[in-house]
C-alpha positions as CSV (number, residue, x, y, z in Angstrom):
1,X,-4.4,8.1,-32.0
2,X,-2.0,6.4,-29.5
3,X,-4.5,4.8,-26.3
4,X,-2.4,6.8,-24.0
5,X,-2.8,10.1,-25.7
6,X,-6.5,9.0,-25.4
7,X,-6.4,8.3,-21.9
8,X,-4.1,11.3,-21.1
9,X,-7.1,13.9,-22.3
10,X,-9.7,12.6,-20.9
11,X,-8.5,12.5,-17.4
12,X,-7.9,16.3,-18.3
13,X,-3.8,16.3,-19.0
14,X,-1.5,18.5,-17.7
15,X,-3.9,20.8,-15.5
16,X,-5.9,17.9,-14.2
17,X,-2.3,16.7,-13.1
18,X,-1.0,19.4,-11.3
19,X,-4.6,20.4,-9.3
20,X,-4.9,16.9,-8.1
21,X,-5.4,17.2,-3.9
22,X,-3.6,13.8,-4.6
23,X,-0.7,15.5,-6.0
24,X,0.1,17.9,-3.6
25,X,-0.6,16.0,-0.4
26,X,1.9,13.2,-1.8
27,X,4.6,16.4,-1.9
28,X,3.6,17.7,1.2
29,X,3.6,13.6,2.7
30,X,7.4,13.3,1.0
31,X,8.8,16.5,2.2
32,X,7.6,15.7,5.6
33,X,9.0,12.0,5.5
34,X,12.9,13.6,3.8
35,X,14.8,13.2,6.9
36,X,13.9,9.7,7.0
37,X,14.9,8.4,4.0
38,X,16.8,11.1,2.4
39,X,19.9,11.1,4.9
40,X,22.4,9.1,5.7
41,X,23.5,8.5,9.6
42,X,26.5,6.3,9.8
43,X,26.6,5.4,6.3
44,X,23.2,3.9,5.8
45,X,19.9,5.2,5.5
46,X,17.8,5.4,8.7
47,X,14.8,3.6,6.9
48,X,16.9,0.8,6.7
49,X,16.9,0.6,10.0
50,X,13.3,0.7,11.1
51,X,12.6,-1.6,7.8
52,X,14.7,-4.3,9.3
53,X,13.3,-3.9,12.8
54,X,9.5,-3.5,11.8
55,X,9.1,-6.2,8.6
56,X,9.4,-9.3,10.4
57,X,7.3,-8.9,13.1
58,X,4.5,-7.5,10.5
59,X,5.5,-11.3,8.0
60,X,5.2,-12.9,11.2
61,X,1.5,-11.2,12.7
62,X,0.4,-12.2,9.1
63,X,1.3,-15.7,8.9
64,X,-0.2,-15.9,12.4
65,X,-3.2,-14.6,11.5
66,X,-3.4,-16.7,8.4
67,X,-2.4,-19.5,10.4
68,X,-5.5,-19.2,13.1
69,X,-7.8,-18.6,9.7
70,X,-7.1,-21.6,8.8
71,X,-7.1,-23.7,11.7
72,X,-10.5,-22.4,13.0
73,X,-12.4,-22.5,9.6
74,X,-14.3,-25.2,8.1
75,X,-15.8,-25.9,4.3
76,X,-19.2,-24.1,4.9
77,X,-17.3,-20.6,6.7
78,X,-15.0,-20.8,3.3
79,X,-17.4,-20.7,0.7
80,X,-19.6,-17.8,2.8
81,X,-16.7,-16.1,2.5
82,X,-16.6,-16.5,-1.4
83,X,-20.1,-15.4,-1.5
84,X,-19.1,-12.0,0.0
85,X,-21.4,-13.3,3.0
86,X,-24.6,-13.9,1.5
87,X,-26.5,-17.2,2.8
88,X,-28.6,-19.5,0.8
């Protein structure tokens, strides 16, 4: 038997599918979000927009942050961090 069709009914198919809460709050979530990415104002696509206006500013908070991460931490605060916080 194919690992998918394996996979597929255990995690209960078709019905599992289509009474997921996941499911139907990702269609409600879409439907909501339509006249956002779905039409066209001026020939482009109003996500476009607020993509190119809200992107950079997110790269650049990130490298910020990365960048005071770095600056302010030393050997010993590194590997804490790779113990998940546990001290010897």
């Amino acid at each position: 038997m194919n690992a998918y069709k394996i996979y597929w009914s255990v995690y209960g198919g078709w019905t599992a599918l289509f009474l997921s809460p996941y499911l139907w709050a990702s269609g409600i979530f879409a439907a909501l979000c339509r006249p956002i990415w779905g039409y066209q104002k001026n020939g482009s696509f109003e996500w476009v927009t607020w993509a190119i206006g809200v992107l950079p500013s997110m790269v650049s908070f990130s490298l910020g942050a990365l960048a005071i991460f770095l600056a302010f931490s030393n050997e010993k605060f590194l590997i804490l961090l790779r113990q998940k916080g546990a001290a010897n």
